[in-house]
N, C-alpha and C positions, 0 to 999 in steps of 0.2 A: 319432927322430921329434920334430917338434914341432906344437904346437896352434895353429890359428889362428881368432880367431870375425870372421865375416863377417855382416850386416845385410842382409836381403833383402827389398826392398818394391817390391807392384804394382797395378794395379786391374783385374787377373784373373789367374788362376791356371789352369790344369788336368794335373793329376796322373795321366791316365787307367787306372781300372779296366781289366784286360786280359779280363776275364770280361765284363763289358758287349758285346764284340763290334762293331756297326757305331757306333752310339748312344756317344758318348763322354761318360763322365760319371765325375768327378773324385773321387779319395780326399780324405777328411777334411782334409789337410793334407799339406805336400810328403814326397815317397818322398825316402829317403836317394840315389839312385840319380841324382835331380834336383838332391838338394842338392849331389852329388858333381861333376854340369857342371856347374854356375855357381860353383865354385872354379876347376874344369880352363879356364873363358870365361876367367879372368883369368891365371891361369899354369899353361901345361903343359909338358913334357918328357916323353921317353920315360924320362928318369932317374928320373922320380916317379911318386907315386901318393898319391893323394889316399884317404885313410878319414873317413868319416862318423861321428862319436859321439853328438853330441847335435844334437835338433831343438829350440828352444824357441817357442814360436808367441806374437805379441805382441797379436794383435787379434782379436777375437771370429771365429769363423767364420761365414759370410757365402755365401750363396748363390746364383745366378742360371742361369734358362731361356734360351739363345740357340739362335736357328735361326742356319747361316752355310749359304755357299754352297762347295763343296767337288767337289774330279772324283774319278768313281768308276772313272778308269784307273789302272794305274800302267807304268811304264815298263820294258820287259824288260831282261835282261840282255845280249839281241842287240841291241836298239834304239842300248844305249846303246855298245855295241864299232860297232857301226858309226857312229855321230857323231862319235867318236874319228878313226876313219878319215875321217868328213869325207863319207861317203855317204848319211848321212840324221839326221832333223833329232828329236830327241829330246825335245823340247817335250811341254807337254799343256797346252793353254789354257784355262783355266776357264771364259770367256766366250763358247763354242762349246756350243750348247743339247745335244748329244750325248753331252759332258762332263759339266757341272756338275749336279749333285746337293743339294739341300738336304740337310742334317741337323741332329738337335736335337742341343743340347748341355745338362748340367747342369756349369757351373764355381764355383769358388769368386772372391769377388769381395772386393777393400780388404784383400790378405792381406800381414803383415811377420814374418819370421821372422829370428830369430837363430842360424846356423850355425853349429856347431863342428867342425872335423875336422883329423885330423894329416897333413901332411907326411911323407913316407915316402921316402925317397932309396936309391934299390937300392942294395945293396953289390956288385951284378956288373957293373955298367956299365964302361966299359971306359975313362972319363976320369980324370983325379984331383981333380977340383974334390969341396972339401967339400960336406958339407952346409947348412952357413951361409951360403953362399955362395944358393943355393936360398932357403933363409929370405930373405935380406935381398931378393932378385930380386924376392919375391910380396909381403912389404908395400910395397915401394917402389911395385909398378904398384899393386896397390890402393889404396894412400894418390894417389895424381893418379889414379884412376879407369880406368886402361888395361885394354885384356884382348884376347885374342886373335878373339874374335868377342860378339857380344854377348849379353849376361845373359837367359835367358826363365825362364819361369816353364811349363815344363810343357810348349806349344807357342810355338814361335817367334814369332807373332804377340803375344802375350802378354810385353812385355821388361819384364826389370827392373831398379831401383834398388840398386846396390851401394854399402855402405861398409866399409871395414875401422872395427869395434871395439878401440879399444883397450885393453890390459890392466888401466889405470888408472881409465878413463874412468868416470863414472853412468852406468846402463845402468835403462832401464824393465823393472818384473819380466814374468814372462809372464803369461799369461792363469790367473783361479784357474778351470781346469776340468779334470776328470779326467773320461776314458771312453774304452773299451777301443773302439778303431782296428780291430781284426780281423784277418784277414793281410794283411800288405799288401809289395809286389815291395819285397825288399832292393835286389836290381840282377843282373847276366846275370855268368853263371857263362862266361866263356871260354877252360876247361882244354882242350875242344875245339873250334878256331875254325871248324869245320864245323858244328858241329851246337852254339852255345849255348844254355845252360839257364838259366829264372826261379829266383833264389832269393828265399823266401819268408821273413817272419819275425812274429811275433803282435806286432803295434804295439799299448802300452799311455800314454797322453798321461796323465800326474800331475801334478795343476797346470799343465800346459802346459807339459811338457816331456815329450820322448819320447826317451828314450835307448835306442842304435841297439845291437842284440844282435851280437858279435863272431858267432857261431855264429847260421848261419839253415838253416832246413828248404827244400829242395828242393821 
């Protein structure tokens, strides 16, 4: 494995509390599970895996109230086999008053965070290309800015500013705050692709860093 730290910055964030329920309103600072896509937005494989270590959080935390407008359908899984087929139209318009729903939101707002996480290169896969090979693939699209879909911050509407850090570089320290995060979603257990499961893990930010527990609680 090797480590790579990546620079994350936006002018909204949301991390969604899964215990909040309709009301979406955002953890303290990003889940390792968010930090894990916007690695995977710049380079994925099935040969890799990306792990999460450290969070380091650069700008004060920041808060804000929005209403937004949101549909309170969602689309089945017949709906969507038969638009495959070409038999019916799988859409759901926002802008149809039957649809659209207000809901509040509490997000975080002017958030830039320093990612750290390793490269993980399966040893089962069935090619022979090293793993340097892999390395050099994901700083090269990070350094020109490339990725396979684009960077958000929690919800899609929400994108962000990606750079690759370098090893050499000045870097600004994090934020001096400490205060214990509570539990919060490591990321989704997929040993059984039926039925995945939340894994949980006690998030403690010291000085503005939260370093990500190998072992998380169910």
């Amino acid at each position: 494995m090797k480590r790579f730290c990546i620079e994350v910055t936006g002018e909204f964030a949301c991390f969604t509390r899964p215990e909040m329920k309709v009301e979406r309103v955002s953890y303290d600072v990003i889940t390792p599970s968010a930090a894990r896509a916007v690695f995977e937005s710049i380079f994925w494989k099935p040969a890799v895996r990306w792990h999460v270590r450290r969070i380091e959080v650069l700008r004060p935390i920041k808060w804000i109230n929005l209403r937004r407008n949101e549909v309170k359908s969602k689309v089945s899984v017949s709906t969507v086999l038969a638009a495959m087929n070409g038999r019916d139209d799988a859409s759901i318009y926002a802008d149809e008053p039957e649809e659209r729903v207000q809901r509040a939101g509490l997000f975080l707002r002017d958030v830039a965070y320093r990612l750290h996480a390793d490269l993980d290169v399966r040893t089962d896969r069935g090619d022979p290309e090293p793993p340097q090979k892999f390395h050099a693939m994901f700083e090269r699209r990070a350094r020109a800015g490339q990725c396979v879909n684009q960077p958000y911050l929690g919800c899609r509407e929400f994108a962000a500013d990606v750079r690759l850090v370098e090893a050499d570089a000045p870097q600004p320290p994090p934020i001096d705050e400490t205060r214990d995060l509570g539990w919060m979603l490591h990321d989704m257990d997929f040993t059984n692709p039926a039925d995945p499961q939340p894994v949980f893990f006690r998030a403690q930010m010291n000085r503005g860093v939260v370093n990500v527990e190998d072992g998380a609680a169910r």
